[in-house]
C-alpha positions in Angstrom: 14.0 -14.2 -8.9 13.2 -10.5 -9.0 15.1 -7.9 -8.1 12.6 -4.7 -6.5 12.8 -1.6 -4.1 10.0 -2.0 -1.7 8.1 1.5 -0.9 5.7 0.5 1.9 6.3 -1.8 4.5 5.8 -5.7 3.9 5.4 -7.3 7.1 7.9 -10.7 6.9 9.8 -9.5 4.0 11.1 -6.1 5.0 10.5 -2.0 5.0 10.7 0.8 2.7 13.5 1.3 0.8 15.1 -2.0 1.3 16.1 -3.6 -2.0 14.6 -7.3 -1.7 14.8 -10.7 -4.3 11.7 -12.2 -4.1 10.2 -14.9 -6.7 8.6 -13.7 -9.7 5.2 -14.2 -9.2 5.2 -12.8 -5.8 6.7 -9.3 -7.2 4.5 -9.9 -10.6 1.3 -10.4 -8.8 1.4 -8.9 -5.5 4.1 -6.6 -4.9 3.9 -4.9 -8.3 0.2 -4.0 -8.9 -0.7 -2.7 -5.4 2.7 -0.2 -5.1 4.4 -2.2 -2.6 7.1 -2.2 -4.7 9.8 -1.0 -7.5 11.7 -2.8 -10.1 15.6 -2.3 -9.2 17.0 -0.7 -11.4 21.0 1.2 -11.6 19.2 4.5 -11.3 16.5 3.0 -8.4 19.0 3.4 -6.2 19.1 7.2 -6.0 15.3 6.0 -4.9 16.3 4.4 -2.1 17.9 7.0 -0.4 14.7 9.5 -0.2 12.2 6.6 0.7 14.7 5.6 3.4 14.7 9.2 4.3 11.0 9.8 4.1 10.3 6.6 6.6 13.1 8.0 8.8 10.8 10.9 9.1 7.3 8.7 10.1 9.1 6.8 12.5 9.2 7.9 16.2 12.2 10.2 16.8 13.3 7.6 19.8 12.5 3.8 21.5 11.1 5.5 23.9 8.4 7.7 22.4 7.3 4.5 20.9 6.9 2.5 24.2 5.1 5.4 25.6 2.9 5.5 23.0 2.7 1.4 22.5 1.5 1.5 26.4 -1.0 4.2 26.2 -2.6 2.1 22.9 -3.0 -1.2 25.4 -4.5 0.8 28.0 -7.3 2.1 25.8 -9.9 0.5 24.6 -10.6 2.3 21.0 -14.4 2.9 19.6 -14.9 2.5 17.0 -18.5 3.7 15.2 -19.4 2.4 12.1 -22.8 2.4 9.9 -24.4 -1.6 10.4 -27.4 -3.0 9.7 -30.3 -4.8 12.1 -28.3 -8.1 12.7 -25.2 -5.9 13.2 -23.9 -6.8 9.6 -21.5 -4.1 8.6 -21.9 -1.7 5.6 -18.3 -2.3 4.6 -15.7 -3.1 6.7 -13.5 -1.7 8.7 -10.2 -0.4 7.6 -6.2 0.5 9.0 -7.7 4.3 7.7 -10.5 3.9 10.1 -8.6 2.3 13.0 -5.6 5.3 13.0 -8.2 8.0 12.9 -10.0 6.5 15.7 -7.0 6.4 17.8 -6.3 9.8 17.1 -9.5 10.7 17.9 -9.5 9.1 21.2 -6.5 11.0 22.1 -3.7 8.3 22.3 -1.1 9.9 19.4 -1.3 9.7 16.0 -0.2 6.6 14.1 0.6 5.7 10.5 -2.3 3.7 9.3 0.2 1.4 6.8 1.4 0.5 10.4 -1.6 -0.9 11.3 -2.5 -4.7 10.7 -5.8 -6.0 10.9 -6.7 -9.8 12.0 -9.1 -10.6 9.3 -12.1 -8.5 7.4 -14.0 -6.9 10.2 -17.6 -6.9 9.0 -19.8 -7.4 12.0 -20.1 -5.5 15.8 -18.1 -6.5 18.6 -14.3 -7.0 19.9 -11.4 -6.9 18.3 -7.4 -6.5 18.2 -5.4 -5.2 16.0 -1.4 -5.1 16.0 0.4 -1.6 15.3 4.3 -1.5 14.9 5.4 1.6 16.1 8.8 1.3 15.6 11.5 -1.4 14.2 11.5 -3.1 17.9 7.9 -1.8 19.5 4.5 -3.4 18.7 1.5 -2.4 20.3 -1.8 -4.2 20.4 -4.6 -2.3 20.4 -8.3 -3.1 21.5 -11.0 -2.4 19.4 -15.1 -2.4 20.2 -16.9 -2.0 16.9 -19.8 -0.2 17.7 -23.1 0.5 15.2 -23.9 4.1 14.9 
């Protein structure tokens, strides 16, 4: 088992700053190489206290800023405009980036896009939802129309 600090949320396994034991290969091959996470060390934990401190200052000041918010995002439907080809194929795919910027665009608050989870790889037109944890106990689903432009 390995010891790490996480600095990003991991949905199932805990947020930023908590200090986690995971199985090797998990921290060697996942955690690790994308910056999800630190190895523990004695002199991590002086770590822990500013990324606790920094995710202190993302979240939403209270519960009740983040219901607001969660029922203004499943209210909206969000457009979303993206490049595609004829058969309405994607050039990419969309991204948490692309989603929080839309949102923000169409008014409804800004959100953090490592907040935002997407259902799979969205690489054609049409409908989608996405799930966006505002705060420890509010999660907002938010409608998406993937639109070419």
């Amino acid at each position: 088992m390995a010891k790490l600090i996480l600095t990003h949320e991991v949905t199932g396994l805990g947020a930023a700053g908590d200090v986690v034991e995971v199985k090797n290969g998990y921290a060697r091959n996942y955690l690790l190489p994308r910056g999800f996470a630190l190895t523990w060390t004695k002199g991590g934990e002086k770590q822990v206290e500013s990324i606790k401190a920094a995710r202190v200052a993302r979240e939403h000041a209270t519960l009740e800023d983040a219901q607001a918010q969660a029922q203004a995002l499943g209210s909206k439907t969000v457009k979303l405009v993206v490049k595609a080809g004829e058969s309405g194929r994607l050039f990419g795919t969309v991204k948490a980036e692309d989603v929080a910027k839309a949102v923000e665009a169409a008014g409804l608050g800004a959100i953090d896009k490592r907040k935002v989870e997407l259902p799979a790889h969205i690489k054609s037109v049409g409908s989608y939802q996405a799930n966006v944890r505002l705060h420890e106990d509010v999660a907002a689903v938010i409608d998406l129309e993937v639109v070419a432009g």
